[in-house]
C-alpha positions in Angstrom: -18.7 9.6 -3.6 -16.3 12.5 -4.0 -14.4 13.6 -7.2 -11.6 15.6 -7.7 -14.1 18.2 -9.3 -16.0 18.1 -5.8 -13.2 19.4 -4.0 -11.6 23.0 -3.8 -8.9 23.7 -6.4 -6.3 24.8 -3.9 -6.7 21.7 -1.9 -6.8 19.7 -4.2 -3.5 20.3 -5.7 -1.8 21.0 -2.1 -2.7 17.5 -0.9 -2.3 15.7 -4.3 1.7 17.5 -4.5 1.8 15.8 -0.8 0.5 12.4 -1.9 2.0 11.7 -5.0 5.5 11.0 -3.3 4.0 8.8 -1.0 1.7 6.2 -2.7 4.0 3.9 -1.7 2.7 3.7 1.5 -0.6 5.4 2.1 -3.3 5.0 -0.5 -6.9 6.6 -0.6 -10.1 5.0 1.3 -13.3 6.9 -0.4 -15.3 7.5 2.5 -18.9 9.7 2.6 -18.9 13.2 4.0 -14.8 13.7 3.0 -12.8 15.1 0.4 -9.9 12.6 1.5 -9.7 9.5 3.4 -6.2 7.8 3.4 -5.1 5.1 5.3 -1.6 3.3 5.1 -0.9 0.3 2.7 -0.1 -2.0 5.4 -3.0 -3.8 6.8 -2.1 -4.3 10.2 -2.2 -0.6 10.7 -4.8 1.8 11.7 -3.6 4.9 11.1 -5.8 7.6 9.0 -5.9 11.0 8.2 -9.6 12.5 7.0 -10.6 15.7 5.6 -14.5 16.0 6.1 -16.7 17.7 3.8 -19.1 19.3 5.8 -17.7 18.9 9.5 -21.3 20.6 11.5 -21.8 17.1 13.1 -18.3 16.6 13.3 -16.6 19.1 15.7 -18.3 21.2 17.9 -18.6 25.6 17.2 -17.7 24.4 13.3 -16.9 27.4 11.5 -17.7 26.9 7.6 -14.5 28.4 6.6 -12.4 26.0 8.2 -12.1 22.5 7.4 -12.7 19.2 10.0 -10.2 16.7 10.3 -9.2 13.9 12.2 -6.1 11.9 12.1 -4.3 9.1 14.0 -1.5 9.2 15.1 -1.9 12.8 16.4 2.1 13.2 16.4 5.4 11.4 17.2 4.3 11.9 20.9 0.9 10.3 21.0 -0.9 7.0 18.9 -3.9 7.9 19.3 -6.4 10.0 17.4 -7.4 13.6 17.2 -10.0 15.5 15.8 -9.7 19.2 14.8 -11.3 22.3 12.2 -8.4 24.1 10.8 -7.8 26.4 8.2 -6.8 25.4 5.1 -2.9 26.2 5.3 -3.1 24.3 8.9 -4.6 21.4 7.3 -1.9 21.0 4.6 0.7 21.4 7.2 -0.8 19.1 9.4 -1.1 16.6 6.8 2.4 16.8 5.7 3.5 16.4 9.0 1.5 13.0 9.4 2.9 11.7 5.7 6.3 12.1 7.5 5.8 10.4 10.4 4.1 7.7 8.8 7.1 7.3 6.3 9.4 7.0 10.1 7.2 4.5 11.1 7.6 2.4 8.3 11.6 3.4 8.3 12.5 2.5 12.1 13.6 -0.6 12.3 11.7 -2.7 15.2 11.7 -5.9 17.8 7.7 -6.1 16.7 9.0 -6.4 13.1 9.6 -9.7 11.7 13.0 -8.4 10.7 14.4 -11.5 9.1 10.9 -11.4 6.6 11.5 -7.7 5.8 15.0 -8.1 4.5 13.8 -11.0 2.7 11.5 -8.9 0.5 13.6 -6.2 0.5 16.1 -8.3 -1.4 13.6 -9.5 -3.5 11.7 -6.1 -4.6 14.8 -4.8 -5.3 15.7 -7.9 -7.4 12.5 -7.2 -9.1 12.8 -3.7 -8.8 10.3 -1.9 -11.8 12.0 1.1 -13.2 9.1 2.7 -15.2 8.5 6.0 -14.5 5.0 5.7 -13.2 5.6 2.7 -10.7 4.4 4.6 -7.7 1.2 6.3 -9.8 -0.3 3.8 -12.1 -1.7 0.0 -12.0 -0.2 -2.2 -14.4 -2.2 -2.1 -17.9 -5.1 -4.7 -18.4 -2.9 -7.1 -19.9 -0.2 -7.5 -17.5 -2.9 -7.7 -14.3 -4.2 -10.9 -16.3 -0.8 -12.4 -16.2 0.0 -11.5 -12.5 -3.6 -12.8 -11.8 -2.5 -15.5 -13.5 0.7 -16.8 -12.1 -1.2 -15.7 -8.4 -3.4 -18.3 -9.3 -0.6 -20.6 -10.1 1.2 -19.8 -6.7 -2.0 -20.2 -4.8 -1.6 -24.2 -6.4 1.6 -24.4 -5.5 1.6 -23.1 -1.8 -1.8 -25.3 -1.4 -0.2 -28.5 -2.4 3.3 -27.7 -1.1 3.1 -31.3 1.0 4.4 -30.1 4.5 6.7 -27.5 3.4 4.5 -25.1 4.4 2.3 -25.2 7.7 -1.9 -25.4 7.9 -2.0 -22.4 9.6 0.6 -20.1 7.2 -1.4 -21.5 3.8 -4.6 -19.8 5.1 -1.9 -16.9 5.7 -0.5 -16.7 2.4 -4.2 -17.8 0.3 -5.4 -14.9 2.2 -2.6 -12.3 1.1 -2.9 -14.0 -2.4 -6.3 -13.1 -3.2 -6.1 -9.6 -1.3 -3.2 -9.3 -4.1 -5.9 -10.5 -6.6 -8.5 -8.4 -5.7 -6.6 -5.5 -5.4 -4.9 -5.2 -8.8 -6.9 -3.0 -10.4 -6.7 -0.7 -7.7 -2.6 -0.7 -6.8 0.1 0.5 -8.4 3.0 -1.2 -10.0 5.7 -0.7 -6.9 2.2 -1.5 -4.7 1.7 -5.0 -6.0 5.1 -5.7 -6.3 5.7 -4.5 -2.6 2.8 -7.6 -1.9 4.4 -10.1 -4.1 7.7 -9.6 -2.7 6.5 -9.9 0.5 5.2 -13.7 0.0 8.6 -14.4 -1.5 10.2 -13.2 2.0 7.7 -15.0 4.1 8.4 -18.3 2.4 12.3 -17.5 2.2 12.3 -17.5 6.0 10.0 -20.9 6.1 11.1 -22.6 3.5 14.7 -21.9 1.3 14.4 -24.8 -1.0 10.6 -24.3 -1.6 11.0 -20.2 -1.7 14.1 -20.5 -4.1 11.5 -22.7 -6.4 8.9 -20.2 -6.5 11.0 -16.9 -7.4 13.1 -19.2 -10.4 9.4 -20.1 -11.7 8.1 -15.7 -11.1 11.5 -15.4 -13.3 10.5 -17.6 -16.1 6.5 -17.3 -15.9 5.4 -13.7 -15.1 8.6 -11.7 -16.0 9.6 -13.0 -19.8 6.0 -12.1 -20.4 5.4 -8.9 -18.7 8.7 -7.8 -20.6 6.8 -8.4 -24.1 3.9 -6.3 -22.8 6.1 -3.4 -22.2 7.3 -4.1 -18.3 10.6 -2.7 -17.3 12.5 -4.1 -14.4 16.2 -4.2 -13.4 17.8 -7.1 -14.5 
């Protein structure tokens, strides 16, 4: 798999100044044969942007001084894919331009969003809201993943024997998102789990007030008085 010592210096820190700002929402797929493989936090989507390695089966008439890339959407005009060798200045610009529209797409307001969910964790990230400096870049240390892992686990109980306030068919929902929360920590960022957390909080808001209220008061006096003595910062 590809290191950042595998890949040209002046890509490298052109697409890393371009990423950094946006790890909220796009995150890093390693993928064979590509220097970068991103692909947006959300899971429903399927939007991508790749820079290939070596792009001779790629593209046809590849010329070794450009690089092979494909990316979907291929602009604000047209969901579906494209694949393309650029030069290296194109390629940054191109992949500027698709870190902005993806940041639209996850700004415009929709009728295929579950609006009443999203402002639901809205209110709750930002009543949660981290203010450490590295939020958006690091994971939280190996210490405070243990404790999330460990009131996830708690949740999970919770949510599992919840006794008709929450649906069959949204308990496999939220297990699901649970453990994908789990299994992910090590690899997300602090605003990134958080962004996860706060979503289940929304979800069950909507579902469920009396049963979502009980949850975030528990988050308050479970996770969050202890993430504080392991050095967590949040808004209070």
């Amino acid at each position: 798999m590809t290191t950042k010592k595998d890949i040209p210096l002046n890509l490298l820190k052109a697409i890393e100044d371009i990423v950094q700002p946006n790890l909220d929402i796009i995150k890093l797929k390693k993928e064979d044969n590509t220097y970068y493989s991103f692909i947006e936090i959300d899971n429903n989507s399927k939007n991508y942007f790749k820079i290939f390695i070596d792009g001779t089966d790629i593209v046809g008439n590849y010329n070794k001084n450009n690089y092979a890339c494909e990316w979907k959407p291929t602009d604000a005009t047209n969901a579906n894919s494209i694949l393309f060798q650029k030069s290296m200045d194109e390629v940054i610009a191109q992949f500027k331009d698709w870190t902005k529209l993806i940041r639209d797409l996850n700004d415009i307001p929709s009728v295929h969003d579950d609006n009443f969910t999203q402002f639901y964790s809205d209110f709750y990230f930002n009543e949660f809201k981290i203010v450490d400096k590295d939020a958006d870049s690091n994971p939280f240390n190996p210490i405070q993943q243990d404790l999330i892992e460990l009131y996830l686990n708690s949740l999970l109980k919770k949510i599992e024997n919840s006794k008709g306030k929450v649906s069959d068919t949204l308990k496999k929902e939220f297990i699901s998102e649970i453990i994908e929360i789990k299994d992910t920590l090590p690899t997300s960022t602090k605003n990134q789990v958080l962004k996860k957390i706060t979503k289940v909080f929304g979800k069950l808001y909507k579902i469920c007030k009396p049963f979502a209220k009980e949850i975030v008061k528990e988050v308050s006096k479970q996770l969050i008085k202890k993430l504080i003595e392991n050095g967590f910062e949040y808004i209070n």
